[in-house]
C-alpha positions in Angstrom: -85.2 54.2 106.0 -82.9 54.1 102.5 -84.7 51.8 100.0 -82.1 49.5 98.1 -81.8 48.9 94.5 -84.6 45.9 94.4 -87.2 48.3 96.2 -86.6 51.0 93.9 -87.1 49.1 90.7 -90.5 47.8 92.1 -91.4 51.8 92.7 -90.3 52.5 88.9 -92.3 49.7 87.7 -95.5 50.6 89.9 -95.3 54.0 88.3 -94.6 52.4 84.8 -98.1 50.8 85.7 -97.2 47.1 85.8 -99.8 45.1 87.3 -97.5 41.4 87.7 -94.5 40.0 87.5 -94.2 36.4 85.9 -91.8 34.7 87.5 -89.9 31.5 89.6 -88.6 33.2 92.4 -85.0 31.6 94.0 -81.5 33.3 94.9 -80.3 36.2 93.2 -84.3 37.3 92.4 -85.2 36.9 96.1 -84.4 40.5 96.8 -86.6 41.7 93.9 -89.3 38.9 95.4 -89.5 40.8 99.0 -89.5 44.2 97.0 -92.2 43.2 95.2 -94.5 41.8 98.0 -94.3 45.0 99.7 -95.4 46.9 96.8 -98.9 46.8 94.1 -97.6 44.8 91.8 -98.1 40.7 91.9 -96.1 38.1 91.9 -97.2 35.6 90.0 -95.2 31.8 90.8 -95.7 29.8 87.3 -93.8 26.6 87.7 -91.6 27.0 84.7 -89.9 30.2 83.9 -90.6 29.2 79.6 -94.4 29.7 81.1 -93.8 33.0 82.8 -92.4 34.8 79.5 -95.3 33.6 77.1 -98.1 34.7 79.9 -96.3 38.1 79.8 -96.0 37.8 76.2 -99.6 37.5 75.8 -100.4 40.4 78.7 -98.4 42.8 76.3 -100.2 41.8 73.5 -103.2 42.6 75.0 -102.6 45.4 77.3 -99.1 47.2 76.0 -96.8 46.1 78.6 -95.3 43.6 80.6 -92.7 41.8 82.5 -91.3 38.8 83.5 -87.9 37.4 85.5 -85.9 34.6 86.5 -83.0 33.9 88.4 -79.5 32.8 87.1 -78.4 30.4 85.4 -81.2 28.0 84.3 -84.0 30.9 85.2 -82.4 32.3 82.2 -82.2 29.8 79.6 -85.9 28.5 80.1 -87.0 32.1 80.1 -85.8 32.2 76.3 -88.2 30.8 74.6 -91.1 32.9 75.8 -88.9 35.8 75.0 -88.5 35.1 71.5 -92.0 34.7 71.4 -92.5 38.0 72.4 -89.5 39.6 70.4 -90.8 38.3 67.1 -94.2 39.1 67.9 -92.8 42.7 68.3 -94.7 43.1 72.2 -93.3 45.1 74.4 -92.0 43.1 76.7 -89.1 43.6 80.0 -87.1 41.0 81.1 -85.1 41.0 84.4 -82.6 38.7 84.9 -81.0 38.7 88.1 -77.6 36.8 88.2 -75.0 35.6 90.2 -73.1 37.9 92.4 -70.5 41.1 90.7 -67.8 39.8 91.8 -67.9 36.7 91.0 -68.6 37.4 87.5 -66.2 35.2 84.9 -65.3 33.0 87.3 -67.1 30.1 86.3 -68.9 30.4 89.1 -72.1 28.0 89.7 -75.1 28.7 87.8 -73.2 31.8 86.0 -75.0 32.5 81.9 -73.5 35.7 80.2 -76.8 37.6 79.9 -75.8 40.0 77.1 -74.9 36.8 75.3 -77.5 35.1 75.8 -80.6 37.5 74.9 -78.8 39.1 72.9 -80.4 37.7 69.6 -84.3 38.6 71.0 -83.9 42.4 72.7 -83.4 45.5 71.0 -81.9 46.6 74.8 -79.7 44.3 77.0 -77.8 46.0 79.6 -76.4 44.7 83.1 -76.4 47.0 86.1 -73.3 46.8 88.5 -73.4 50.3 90.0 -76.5 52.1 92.2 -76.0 55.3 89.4 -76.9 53.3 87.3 -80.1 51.7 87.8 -82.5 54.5 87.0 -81.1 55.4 83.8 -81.0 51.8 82.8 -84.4 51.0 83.6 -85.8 53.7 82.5 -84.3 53.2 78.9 -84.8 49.8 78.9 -88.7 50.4 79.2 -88.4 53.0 77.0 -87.0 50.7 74.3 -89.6 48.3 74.8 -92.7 50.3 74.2 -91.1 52.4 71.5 -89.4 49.8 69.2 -92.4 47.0 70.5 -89.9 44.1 71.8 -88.1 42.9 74.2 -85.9 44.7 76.4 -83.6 42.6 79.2 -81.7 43.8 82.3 -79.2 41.9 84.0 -79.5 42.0 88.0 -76.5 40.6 90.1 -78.5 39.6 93.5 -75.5 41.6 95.5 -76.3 44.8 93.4 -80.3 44.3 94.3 -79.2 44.8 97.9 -77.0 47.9 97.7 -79.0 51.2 98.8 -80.5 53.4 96.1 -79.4 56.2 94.2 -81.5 59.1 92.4 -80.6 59.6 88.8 -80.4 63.2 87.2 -81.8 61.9 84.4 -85.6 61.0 83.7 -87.3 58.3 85.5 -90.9 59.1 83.4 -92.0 56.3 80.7 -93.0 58.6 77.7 -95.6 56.6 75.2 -95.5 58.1 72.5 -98.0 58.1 69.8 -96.5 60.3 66.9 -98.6 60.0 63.2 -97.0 58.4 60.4 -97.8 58.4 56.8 -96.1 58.8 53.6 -95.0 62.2 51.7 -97.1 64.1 49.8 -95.5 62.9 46.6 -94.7 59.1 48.2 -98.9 59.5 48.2 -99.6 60.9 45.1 -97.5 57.9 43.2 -99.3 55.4 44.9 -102.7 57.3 44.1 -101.7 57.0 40.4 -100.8 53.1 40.6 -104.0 52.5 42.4 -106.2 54.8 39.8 -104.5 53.0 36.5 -105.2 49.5 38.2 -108.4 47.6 37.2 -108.5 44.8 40.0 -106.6 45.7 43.1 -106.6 43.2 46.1 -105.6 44.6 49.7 -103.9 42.1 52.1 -104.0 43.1 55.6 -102.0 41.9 58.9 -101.9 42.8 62.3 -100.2 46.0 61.4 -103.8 47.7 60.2 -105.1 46.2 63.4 -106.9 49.7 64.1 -107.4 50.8 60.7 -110.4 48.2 60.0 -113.3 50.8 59.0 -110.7 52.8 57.0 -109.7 49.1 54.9 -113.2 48.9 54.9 -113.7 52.0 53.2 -110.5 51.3 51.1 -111.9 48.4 50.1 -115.7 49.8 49.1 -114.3 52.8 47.3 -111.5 50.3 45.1 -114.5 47.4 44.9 -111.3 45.9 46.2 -111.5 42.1 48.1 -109.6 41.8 50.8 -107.2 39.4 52.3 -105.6 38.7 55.8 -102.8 37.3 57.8 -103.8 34.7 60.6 -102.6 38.1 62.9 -104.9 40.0 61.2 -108.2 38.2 61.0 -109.3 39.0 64.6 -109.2 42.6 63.3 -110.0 42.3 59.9 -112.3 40.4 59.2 -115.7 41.3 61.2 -118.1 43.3 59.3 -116.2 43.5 56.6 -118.2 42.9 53.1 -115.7 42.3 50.9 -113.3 39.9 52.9 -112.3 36.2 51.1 -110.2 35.3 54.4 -106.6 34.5 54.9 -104.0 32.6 52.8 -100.7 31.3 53.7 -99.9 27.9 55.0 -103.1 27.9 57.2 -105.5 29.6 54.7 -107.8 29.8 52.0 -107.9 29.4 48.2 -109.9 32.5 47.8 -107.2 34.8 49.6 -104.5 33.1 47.5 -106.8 33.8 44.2 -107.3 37.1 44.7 -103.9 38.2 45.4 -102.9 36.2 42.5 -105.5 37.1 39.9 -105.0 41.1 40.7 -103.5 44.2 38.9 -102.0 45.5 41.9 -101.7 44.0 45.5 -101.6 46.7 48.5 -100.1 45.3 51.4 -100.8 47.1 54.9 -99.1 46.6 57.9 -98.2 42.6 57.2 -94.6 41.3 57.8 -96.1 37.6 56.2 -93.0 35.5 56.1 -94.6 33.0 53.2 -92.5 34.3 50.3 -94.4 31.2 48.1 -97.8 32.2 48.2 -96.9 35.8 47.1 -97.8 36.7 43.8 -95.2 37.5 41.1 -96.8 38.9 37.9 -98.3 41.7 39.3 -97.5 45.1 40.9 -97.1 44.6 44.7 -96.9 48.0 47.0 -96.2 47.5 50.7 -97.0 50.1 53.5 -95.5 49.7 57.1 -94.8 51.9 59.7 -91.2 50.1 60.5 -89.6 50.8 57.1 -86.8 48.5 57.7 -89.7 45.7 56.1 -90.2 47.0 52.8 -89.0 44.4 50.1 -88.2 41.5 52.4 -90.8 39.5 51.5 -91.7 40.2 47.4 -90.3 42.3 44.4 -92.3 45.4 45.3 -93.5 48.6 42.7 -93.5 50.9 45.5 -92.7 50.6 49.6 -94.0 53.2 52.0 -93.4 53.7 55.5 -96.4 54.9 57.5 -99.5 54.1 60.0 -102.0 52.2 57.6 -105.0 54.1 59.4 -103.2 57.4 58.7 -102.2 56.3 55.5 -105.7 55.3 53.9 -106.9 58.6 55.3 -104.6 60.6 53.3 -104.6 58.7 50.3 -108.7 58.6 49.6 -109.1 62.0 48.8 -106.9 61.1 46.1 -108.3 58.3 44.5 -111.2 57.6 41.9 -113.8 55.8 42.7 -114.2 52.3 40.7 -117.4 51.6 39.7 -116.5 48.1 37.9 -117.0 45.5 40.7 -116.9 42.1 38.2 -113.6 41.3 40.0 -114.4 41.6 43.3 -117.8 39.6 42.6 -115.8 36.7 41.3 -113.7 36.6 43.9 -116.7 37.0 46.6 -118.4 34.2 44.8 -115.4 32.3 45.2 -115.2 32.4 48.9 -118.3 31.5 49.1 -118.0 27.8 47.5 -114.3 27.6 49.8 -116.7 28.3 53.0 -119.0 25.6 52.1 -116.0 23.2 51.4 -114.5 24.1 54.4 -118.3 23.3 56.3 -117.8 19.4 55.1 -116.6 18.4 58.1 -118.9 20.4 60.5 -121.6 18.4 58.9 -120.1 15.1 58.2 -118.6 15.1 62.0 -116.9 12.2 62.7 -116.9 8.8 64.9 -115.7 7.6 68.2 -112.2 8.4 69.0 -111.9 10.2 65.6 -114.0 13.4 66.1 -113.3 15.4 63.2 -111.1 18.5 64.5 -113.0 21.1 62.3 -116.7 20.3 64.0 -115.0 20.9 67.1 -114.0 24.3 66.6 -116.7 25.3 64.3 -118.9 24.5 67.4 -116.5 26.6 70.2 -116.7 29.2 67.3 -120.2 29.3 67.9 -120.5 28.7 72.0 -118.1 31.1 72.8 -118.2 34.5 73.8 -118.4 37.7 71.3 -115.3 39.5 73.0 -113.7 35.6 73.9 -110.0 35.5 74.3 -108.6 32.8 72.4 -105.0 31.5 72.7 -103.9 28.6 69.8 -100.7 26.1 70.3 -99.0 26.3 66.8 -99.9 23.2 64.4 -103.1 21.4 64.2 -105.0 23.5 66.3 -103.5 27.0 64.5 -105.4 25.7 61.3 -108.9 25.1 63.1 -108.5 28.4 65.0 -107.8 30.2 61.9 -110.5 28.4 59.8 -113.2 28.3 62.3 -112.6 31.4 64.8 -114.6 34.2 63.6 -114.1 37.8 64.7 -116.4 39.7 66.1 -114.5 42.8 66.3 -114.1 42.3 69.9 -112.5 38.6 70.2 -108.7 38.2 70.8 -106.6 35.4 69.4 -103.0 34.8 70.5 -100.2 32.4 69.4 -96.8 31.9 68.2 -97.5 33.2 65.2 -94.1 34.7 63.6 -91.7 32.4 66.1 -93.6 29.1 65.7 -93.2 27.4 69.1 -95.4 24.3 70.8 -96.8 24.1 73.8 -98.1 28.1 73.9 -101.5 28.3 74.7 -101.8 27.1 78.0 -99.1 29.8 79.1 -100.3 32.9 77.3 -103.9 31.9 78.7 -102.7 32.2 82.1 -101.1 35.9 81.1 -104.5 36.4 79.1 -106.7 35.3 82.2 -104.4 37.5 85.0 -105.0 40.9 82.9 -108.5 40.4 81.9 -110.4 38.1 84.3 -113.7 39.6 83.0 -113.3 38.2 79.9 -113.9 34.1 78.7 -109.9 32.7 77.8 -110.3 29.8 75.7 -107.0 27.4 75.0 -107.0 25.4 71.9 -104.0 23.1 73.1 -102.7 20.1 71.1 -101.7 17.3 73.3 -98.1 17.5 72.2 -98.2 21.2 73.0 -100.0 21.0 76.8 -98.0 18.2 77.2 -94.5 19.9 77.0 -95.6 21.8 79.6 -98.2 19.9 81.8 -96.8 21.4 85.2 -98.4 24.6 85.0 -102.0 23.5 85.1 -101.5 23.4 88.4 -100.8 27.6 87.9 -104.0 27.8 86.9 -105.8 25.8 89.9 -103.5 28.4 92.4 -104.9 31.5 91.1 -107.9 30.6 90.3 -108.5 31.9 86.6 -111.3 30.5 84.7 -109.4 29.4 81.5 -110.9 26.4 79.5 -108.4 24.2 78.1 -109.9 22.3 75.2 -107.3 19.4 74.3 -107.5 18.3 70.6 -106.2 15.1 71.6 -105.0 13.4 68.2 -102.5 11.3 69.7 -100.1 12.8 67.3 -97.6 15.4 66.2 -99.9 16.2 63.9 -98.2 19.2 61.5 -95.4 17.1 61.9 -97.5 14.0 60.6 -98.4 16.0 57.7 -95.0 18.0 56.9 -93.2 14.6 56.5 -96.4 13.0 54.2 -96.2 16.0 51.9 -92.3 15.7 51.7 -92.6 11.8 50.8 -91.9 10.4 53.7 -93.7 8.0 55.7 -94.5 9.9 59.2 -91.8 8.3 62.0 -92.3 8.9 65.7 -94.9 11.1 65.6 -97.5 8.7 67.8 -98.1 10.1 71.1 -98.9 7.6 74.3 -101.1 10.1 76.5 -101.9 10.5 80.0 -105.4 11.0 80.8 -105.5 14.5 80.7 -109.1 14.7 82.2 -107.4 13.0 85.5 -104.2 15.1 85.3 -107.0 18.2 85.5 -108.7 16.8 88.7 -105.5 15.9 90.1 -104.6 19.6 89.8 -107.6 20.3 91.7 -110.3 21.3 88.8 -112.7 19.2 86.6 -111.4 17.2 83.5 -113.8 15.5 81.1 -113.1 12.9 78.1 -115.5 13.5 74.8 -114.9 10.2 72.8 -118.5 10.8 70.4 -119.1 13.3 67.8 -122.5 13.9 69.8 -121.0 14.4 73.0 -118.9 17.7 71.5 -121.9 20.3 72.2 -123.0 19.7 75.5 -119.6 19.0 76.8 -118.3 22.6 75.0 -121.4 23.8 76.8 -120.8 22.5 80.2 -116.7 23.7 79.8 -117.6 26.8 79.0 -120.5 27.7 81.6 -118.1 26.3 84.5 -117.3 28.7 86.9 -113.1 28.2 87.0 -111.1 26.2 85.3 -112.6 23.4 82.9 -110.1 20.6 81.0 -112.4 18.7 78.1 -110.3 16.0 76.8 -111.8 15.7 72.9 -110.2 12.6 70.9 -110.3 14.0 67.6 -109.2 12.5 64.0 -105.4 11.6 63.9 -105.7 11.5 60.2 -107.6 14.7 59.3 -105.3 17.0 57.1 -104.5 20.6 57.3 -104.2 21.4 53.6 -102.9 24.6 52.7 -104.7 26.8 50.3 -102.3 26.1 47.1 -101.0 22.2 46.1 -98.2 22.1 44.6 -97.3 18.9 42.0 -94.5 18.0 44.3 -96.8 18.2 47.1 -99.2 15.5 45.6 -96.3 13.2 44.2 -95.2 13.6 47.8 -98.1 12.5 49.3 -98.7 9.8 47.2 -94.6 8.5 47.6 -95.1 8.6 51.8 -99.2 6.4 51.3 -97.3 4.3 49.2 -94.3 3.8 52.1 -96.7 3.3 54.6 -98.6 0.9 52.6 -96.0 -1.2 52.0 -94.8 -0.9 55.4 -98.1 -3.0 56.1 -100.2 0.5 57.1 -102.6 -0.1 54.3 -105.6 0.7 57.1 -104.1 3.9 58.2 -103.7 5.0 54.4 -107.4 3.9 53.7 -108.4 6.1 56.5 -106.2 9.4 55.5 -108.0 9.3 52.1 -111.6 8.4 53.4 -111.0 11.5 55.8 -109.5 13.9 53.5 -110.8 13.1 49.8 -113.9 15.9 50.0 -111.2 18.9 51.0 -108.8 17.8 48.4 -111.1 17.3 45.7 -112.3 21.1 46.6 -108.7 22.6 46.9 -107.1 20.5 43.5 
């Protein structure tokens, strides 16, 4: 019997070696649906198709490659966000969007979206397939384009085409992953050699683009008796048994990052894309190496900008080099990192009250709990800053978020994706309650399959970045309170346990109950609303900021809430000012 177009898809993407498909099913992806369920590959029915793209976005991340659909119309337009997620993130990541049928196409017909518009902006590929000749070519390059330029590639699907019986291509239907080595010219190498050699304190900053080159930083590092910085992508990677790290810096990150890159002769950036163009340095020499060249210069006035693989890179450079023997920099600035780390430790000693658990002891103690190769996934605000302050890498941990397209509500989501490809491994979601709240209706995914994710809520009854972003701006924060269900109920009512922690004392035991659960575990942990997320520079404008939005609020009649912001926060500014 002739297979039709939907059945050979699901045969190209078996031998592509996908494992699932996220998606809603309905209409024109029904066809795909019944292919699929007679194939290896698994369906996977997430209640909101947003969900669907940031679990597959968080399977690439992990694994290489992945894909997720939704039918037309709205299937579409709430897969988008997910898929920006993953095109920013720069995971490889196919999209198939089945739509309405061929020939009704620009006829206003209902639920009809213009798929090349609309993904346009977040795929490097974005075809449509009308004709059965087509469809190997087209999925075959599609793939191919994902994997090789690490996005997003989309393909439209009319439901009436997914019927139609198959045609054999004369072209390739093989996925070819490529793994070519990159590095800079000979001479490219030898002027960076002599910038590095005439340089008395050189800093390296790192990001998830020297994700495999950690023992050849490391060496890097030893042989410059260079410290070394990270982005929040990078730390996972970066940081674990490394000897001369002083942590990250950008909005979420340290002093001693910030210092070092600041207080150098020459800054060496490898395989980082950071997007902060404030906390870069400006009075010293800044060389950037990245294997997509396109980079180079977007993000600081730069000496010298190379494209290449950073592990192939600091392989060919060393022999190069000369060995510094001075290490009074890269003592200062260890030194330094030091007295941030014990700053940073306040609030894991001094750990709260009832109903205002301070956000830091939480996560220093889920640091500590958890699992040396843990999965962690962060929503973006609050609970970005205590994952990147207090999650420590082990070299084996994971740590996912939206970390270049900034989204809420993304941890829940990419710990399902995280949980489906690796259900050996412990998934831990730092959620905020704005962020699990957006959406709440896929906790009940987790409860159908199963997966053993732990969803710690730090429930602040607040927007709280958002809090903070308008305080440091001047303005008093405005409809940023959150009313909350009682997400420990909403958990049993989805079928698994849910547990409130209102006491500092309560944290441990609870962590160590979530975590020992065999499933899926909710803890509920009512943490400080007013506990600040500083970054690792103030700025004047910052502080008269700060002080123009108290003042607001204390006129305004807040006078307690002001009182306890400054009781809360007064030890971590004094040690940032």
């Amino acid at each position: 019997m002739a297979k039709n177009i939907a059945e050979q898809i699901v045969e190209m993407l078996e031998n592509a070696n996908v494992k699932r498909i996220y998606a809603v099913t309905g209409d024109s992806l029904n066809h795909l649906n019944i292919a699929v369920k007679k194939s290896s590959i698994e369906w996977v029915h997430v209640r909101h198709e947003e969900v669907g793209a940031y679990a597959a976005a968080a399977e690439a991340e992990l694994d290489g490659f992945a894909v997720c659909a939704g039918s037309c119309g709205p299937g579409h337009v709430h897969l988008i966000n997910g898929v920006y997620e993953a095109h920013k993130s720069h995971v490889p990541m196919l999209v198939i969007a089945s739509t309405i049928p061929s020939d009704e196409m620009g006829m206003d017909y209902f639920q009809e979206t213009n798929t090349i518009k609309l993904f346009d902006d977040c795929s490097y590929y974005n075809q449509m397939i009308t004709r059965p000749e087509q469809v190997q070519r087209t999925l075959q390059t599609a793939i191919q384009h994902a994997i090789s330029k690490k996005g997003v590639a989309v393909i439209g699907l009319p439901g009436d085409v997914s019927e139609l019986e198959a045609e054999e291509g004369s072209t390739s239907a093989q996925i070819f992953r490529t793994n070519p080595i990159i590095r800079p010219s000979d001479e490219e190498l030898k002027h960076l050699a002599a910038l590095v050699n005439e340089s008395k304190k050189v800093t390296l900053y790192c990001g998830i683009g020297a994700e495999k080159a950690r023992a050849e930083v490391i060496e890097l590092s030893k042989f410059l008796k260079a410290p070394v910085g990270y982005s929040f992508r990078g730390k996972m990677a970066i940081q674990p048994n490394n000897p001369n790290e002083v942590g990250l810096t950008g909005l979420l990150g340290f002093p001693s990052a910030y210092h070092a890159m600041h207080e150098a002769d020459l800054v060496i950036l490898l395989g980082t894309d950071f997007p902060y163009q404030k906390f870069m340095p400006v009075k010293n020499k800044i060389v950037q190496i990245d294997e997509s060249p396109e980079r180079l210069g977007r993000r600081a006035k730069l000496e010298l900008g190379l494209a290449g693989d950073v592990k192939e890179t600091i392989k060919a450079l060393l022999p190069l080099l000369q060995e510094k023997t001075d290490t009074h920099f890269l003592n200062e600035q260890l030194a330094f990192y030091e007295k941030v780390k014990e700053v940073q430790l306040t609030y894991v000693k001094d750990f709260g009250k009832e109903n205002a658990i301070q956000p830091e002891y939480v996560a220093h103690t889920l640091d500590r709990l958890a699992k040396k190769d843990a999965i962690f996934t962060v929503d973006t605000g609050m609970c970005c800053v205590w994952g990147a302050r207090f999650i420590t890498g082990t070299g084996e941990r994971k740590m996912l978020g939206s970390f270049n397209h900034g989204s809420m509500a993304n941890a829940m989501p990419m710990a399902i994706g995280a949980s489906l490809a690796h259900p050996d491994r412990e998934v831990i979601a730092m959620c905020g309650d704005g962020g699990i709240s957006m959406l709440l209706g896929d906790m009940a995914t987790i409860f159908q399959y199963k997966l053993p994710v732990k969803l710690i809520v730090f429930n602040n009854r607040t927007l709280g970045m958002v809090k903070l972003e308008m305080e440091v701006g001047g303005m008093p924060d405005n409809e940023t309170d959150m009313i909350n269900p009682d997400f420990a109920m909403v958990a049993q009512a989805m079928g698994y346990p849910g547990k409130n922690v209102h006491k500092p004392e309560e944290v441990e035991d609870a962590i160590k109950e979530c975590l020992a659960y065999n499933g899926p575990y909710l803890l509920n942990i009512f943490t400080n609303p007013n506990a600040l997320a500083l970054p690792p520079k103030i700025d004047l404008d910052q502080v008269f900021g700060m002080t123009k939005s108290m003042a607001q609020l204390m006129l305004g009649g807040k006078m307690e809430e002001v009182l306890e912001t400054v009781k809360t926060n007064y030890k971590h500014i004094k040690g940032l000012l």
